[in-house]
N, C-alpha and C positions, 0 to 999 in steps of 0.2 A: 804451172801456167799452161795452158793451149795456147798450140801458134799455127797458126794455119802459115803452108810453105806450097809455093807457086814459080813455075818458072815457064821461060819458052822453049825452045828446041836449042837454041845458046847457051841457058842455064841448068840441061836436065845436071848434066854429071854432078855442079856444083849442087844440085837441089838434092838428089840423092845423098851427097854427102850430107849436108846439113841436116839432113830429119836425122841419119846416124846419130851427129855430134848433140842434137837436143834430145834423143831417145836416152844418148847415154850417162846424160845430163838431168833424167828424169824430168823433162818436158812431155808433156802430153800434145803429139802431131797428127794434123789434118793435113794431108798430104792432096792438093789442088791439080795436080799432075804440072807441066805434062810428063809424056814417060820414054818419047821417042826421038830422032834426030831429024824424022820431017817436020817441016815448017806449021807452026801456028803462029796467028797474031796473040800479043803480048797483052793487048787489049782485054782479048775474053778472060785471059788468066787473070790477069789485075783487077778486074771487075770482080770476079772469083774471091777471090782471097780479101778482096775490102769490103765488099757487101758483109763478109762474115765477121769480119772487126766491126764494122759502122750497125751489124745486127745483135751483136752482144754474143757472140756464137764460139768465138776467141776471143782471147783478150790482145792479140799482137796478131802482125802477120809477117812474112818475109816475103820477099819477091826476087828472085831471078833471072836479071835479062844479058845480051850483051856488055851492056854498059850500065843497067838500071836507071837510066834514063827515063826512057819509053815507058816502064814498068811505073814508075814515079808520075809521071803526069796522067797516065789513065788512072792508078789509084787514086789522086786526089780529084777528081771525081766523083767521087762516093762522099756523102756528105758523112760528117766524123771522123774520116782519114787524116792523118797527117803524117805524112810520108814524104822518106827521103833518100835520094843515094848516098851510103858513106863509104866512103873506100881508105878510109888511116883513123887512128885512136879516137883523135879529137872530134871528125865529125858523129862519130858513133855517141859518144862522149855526150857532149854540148844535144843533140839531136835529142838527147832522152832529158837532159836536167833542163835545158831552157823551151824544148818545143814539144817535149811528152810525147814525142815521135811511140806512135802504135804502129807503123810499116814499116820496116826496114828494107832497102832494095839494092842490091847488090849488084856487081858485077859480074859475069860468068866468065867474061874473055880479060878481063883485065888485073884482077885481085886470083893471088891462089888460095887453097884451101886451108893453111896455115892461116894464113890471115885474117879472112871469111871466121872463120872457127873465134880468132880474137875479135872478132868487131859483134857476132852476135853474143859473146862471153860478156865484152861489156854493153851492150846495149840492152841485155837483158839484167844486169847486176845494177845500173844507174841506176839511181830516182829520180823523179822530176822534182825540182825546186820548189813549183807553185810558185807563192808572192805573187813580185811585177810579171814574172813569167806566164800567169796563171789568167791574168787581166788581159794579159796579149791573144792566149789563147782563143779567150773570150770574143773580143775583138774581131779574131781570123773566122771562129763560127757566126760571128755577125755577118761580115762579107759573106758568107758560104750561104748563109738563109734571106741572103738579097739583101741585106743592109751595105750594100755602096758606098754610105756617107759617114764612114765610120770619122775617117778623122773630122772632114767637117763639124761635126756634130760638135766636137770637143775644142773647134779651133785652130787646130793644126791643118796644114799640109794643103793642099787644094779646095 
């Protein structure tokens, strides 16, 4: 798999490690930077690293911030992103089998590198479900290319 890996000045150490743990894992890595302890915004990175998931360039990405937060709401941004922070089993888990999460976004100050190492372990080994899973998806790229009236249309919701 290519996985394009991204972080801010929060996340270099953890993003360092992580191309390791996929190198050694025989992942093929695009390494997004950054590579230093001065400040960038999370934004350009995230834009970085999702344009190449949302381009077909990767087929995943990782992202590294403080909290994964920040990094989470600029990637979804990028139309075809679906991006998410997980920081324990299940969100890693549930993120690939119900929402075919392609970003993963981590924490740098919060999660350690034992753990970081298990969450992309399983979020790389998941599959996605499909099914009802697969309809919803459908649904979320509706909203993303302007379709607004998703539930209306069907009935439900507002």
């Amino acid at each position: 798999m290519r996985i394009a890996v991204g972080s801010d000045h929060r996340g270099v150490e953890l993003r360092a490690k992580l191309i390791d743990y996929l190198e050694q894992h025989g992942q093929e890595v695009v390494d997004a930077g950054s590579y230093g302890d001065q400040p960038v915004d999370y934004p350009d990175i995230a834009a970085a690293v999702a344009r190449k998931v949302s381009d077909g360039e990767v087929d995943r990405g990782i992202l590294v911030c403080g909290t994964g937060i920040g990094m989470c709401i600029a990637a979804n941004k990028v139309p075809g992103v679906r991006a998410a922070p997980c920081h324990d089993d299940i969100t890693a888990e549930i993120s690939r089998r119900h929402n075919d999460l392609n970003v993963l976004c981590l924490s740098g100050d919060l999660i350690g590198e034992k753990l970081a190492d298990r969450l992309v372990e399983i979020w790389l080994k998941t599959p996605f479900d499909g099914g009802r899973h697969a309809r919803r998806n459908e649904k979320i790229a509706r909203l993303e290319a302007g379709g607004g009236a998703v539930a209306r249309e069907e009935g439900v919701g507002v």
